[in-house]
C-alpha positions as CSV (number, residue, x, y, z in Angstrom):
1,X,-19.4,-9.4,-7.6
2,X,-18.6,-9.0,-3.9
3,X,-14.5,-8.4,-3.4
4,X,-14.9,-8.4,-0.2
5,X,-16.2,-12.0,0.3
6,X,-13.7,-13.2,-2.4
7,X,-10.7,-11.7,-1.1
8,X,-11.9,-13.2,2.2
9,X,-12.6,-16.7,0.7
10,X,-9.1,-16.5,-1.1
11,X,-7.7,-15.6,2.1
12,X,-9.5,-18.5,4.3
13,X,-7.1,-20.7,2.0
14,X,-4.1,-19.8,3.4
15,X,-2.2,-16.1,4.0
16,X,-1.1,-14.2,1.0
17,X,0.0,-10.7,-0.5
18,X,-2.2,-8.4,-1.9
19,X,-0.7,-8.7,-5.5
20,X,-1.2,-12.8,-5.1
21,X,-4.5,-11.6,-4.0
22,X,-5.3,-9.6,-7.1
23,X,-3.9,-12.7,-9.4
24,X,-6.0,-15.4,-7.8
25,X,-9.2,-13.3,-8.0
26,X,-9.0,-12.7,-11.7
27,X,-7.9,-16.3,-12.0
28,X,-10.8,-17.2,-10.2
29,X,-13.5,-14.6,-11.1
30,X,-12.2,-12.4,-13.5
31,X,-12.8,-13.5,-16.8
32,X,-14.7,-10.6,-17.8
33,X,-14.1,-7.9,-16.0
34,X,-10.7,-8.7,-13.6
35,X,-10.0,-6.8,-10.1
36,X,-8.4,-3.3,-10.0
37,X,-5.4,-3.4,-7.9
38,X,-6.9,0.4,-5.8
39,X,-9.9,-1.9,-5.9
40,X,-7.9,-4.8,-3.8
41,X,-5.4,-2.5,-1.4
42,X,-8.7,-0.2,-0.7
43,X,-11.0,-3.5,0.4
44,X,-7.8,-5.2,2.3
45,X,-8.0,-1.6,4.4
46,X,-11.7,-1.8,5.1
47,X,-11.4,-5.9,5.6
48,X,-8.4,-4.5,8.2
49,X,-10.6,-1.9,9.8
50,X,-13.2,-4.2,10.5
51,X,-10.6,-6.8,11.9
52,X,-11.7,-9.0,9.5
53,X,-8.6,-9.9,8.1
54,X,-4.8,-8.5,10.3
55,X,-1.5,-8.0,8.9
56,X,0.8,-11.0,9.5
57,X,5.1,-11.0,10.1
58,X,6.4,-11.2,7.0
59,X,10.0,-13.3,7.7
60,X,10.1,-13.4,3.6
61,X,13.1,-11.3,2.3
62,X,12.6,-10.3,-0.9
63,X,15.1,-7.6,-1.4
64,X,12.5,-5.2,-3.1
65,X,10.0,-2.9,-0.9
66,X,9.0,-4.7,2.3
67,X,5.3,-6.4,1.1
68,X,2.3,-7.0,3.7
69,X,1.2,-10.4,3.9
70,X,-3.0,-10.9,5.2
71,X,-4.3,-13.6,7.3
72,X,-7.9,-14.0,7.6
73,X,-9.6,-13.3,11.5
74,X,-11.6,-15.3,12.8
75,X,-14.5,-12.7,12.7
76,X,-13.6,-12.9,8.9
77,X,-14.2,-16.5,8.7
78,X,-17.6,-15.5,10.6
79,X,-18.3,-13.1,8.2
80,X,-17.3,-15.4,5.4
81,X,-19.6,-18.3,6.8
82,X,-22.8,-15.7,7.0
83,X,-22.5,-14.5,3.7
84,X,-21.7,-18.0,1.9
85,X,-24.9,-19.5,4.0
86,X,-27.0,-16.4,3.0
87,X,-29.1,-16.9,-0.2
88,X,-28.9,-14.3,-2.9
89,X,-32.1,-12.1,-3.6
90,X,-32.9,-13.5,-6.9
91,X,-32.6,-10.4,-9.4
92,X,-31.5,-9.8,-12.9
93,X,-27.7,-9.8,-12.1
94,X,-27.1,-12.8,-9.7
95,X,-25.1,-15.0,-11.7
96,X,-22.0,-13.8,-11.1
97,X,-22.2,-13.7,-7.3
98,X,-23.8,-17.1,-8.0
99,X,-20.7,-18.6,-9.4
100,X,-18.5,-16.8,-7.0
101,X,-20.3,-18.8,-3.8
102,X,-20.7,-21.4,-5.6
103,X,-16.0,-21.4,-6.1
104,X,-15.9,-19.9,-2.7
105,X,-17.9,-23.1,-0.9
106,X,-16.0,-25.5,-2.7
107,X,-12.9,-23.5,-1.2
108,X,-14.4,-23.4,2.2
109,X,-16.0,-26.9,2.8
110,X,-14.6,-28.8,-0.6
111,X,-18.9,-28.7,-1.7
112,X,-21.1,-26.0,-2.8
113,X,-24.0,-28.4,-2.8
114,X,-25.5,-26.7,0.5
115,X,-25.0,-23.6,-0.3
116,X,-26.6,-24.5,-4.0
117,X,-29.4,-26.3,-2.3
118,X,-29.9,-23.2,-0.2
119,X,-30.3,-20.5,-2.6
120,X,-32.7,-23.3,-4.5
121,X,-35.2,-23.3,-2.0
122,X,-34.6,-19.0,-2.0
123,X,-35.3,-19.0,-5.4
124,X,-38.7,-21.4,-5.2
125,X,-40.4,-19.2,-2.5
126,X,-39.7,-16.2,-4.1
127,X,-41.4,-18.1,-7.5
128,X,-44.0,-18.7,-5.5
129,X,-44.8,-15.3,-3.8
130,X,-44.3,-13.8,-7.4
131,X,-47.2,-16.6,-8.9
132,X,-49.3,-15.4,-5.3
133,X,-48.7,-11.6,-6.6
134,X,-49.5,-12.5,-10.5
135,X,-53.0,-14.0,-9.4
136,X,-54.8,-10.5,-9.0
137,X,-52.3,-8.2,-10.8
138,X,-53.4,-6.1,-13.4
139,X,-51.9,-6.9,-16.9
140,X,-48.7,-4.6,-16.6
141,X,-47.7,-6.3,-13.8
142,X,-48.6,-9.4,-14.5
143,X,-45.8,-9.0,-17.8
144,X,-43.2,-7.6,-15.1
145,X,-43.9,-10.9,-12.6
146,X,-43.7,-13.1,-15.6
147,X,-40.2,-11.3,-16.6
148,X,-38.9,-11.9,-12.9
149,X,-40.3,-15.4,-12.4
150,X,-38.6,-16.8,-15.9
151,X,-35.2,-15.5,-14.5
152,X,-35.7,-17.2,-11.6
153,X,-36.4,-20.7,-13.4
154,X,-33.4,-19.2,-15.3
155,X,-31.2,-19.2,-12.0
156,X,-33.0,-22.6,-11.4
157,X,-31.8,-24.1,-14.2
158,X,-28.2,-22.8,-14.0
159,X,-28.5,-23.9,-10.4
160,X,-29.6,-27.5,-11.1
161,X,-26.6,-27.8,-13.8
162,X,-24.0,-26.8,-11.7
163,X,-25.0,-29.2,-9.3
164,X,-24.3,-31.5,-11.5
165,X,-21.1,-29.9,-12.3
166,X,-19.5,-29.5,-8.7
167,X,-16.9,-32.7,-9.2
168,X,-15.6,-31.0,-12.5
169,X,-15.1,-27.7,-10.9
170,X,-13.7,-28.5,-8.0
171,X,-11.0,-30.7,-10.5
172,X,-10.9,-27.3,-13.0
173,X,-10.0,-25.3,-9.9
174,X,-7.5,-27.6,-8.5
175,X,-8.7,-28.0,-5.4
């Protein structure tokens, strides 16, 4: 998964700390394996040294150390919009970034269809190229196309159910 994009998505919501950061991420999108906080603070620097993202007053007293509240830029929201309009390279580990833009366009337009709809038609041509490839390939390679084309049709499918989905999630997400 991209932390960089979700931090950024989570951040297009409204401004936050980096701890409130860490906890909506693994809310979000770490079921499996959740966020580091080094991993967080270290892409909040690099989101700040690209000006995506700039340090906002904090007028919060909270009588511990003084915390750093984030607001996204708008070059982040630019960056944001690129990568959530960008379809995915189909390839054996996709699904997670799948679901991520699929929770970060519901966050950013309240519907992933487009975005869904998008990486669909990403997903056909590269089925089809792959069935153009398969035509004259020898026999090893035909087995390696056939291995790449059923995980696209598996993307497809999961694709094509999440459609279907998109009202439940955006309820199970509260938003």
């Amino acid at each position: 998964m991209n932390a960089q994009y979700a931090l950024l998505g989570i951040l297009n919501e409204s401004p936050n700390y980096g701890y409130e950061l860490k906890k909506a991420y693994d809310r979000l999108f770490g079921n499996e394996k959740p966020i580091l906080p080094g991993q967080v603070y270290s892409t909040l620097a690099r989101l700040k040294r690209d000006k995506k993202i700039e340090e906002v007053t904090n007028d919060e007293a909270s009588g511990g150390p003084e915390r750093v509240k984030y607001s996204i830029t708008s070059h982040g929201k630019q960056s944001l919009r690129v990568w959530l309009e960008t379809p995915e390279a189909p390839s054996l580990q996709l699904q997670a970034t799948l679901y991520m833009k699929a929770v970060l366009a519901i966050m950013e337009d309240g519907d992933a269809a487009p975005y869904l709809d998008n990486q669909r038609h990403a997903h056909i041509e590269r089925m089809r190229q792959l069935t153009r490839q398969r035509r004259s390939a020898p026999l090893t390679t035909k087995l390696l196309i056939d291995h790449a084309i059923f995980h696209i049709e598996a993307d497809l499918r999961w694709i094509d159910l999440t459609s279907s989905r998109l009202t439940k999630l955006k309820e199970e997400l509260c938003l």
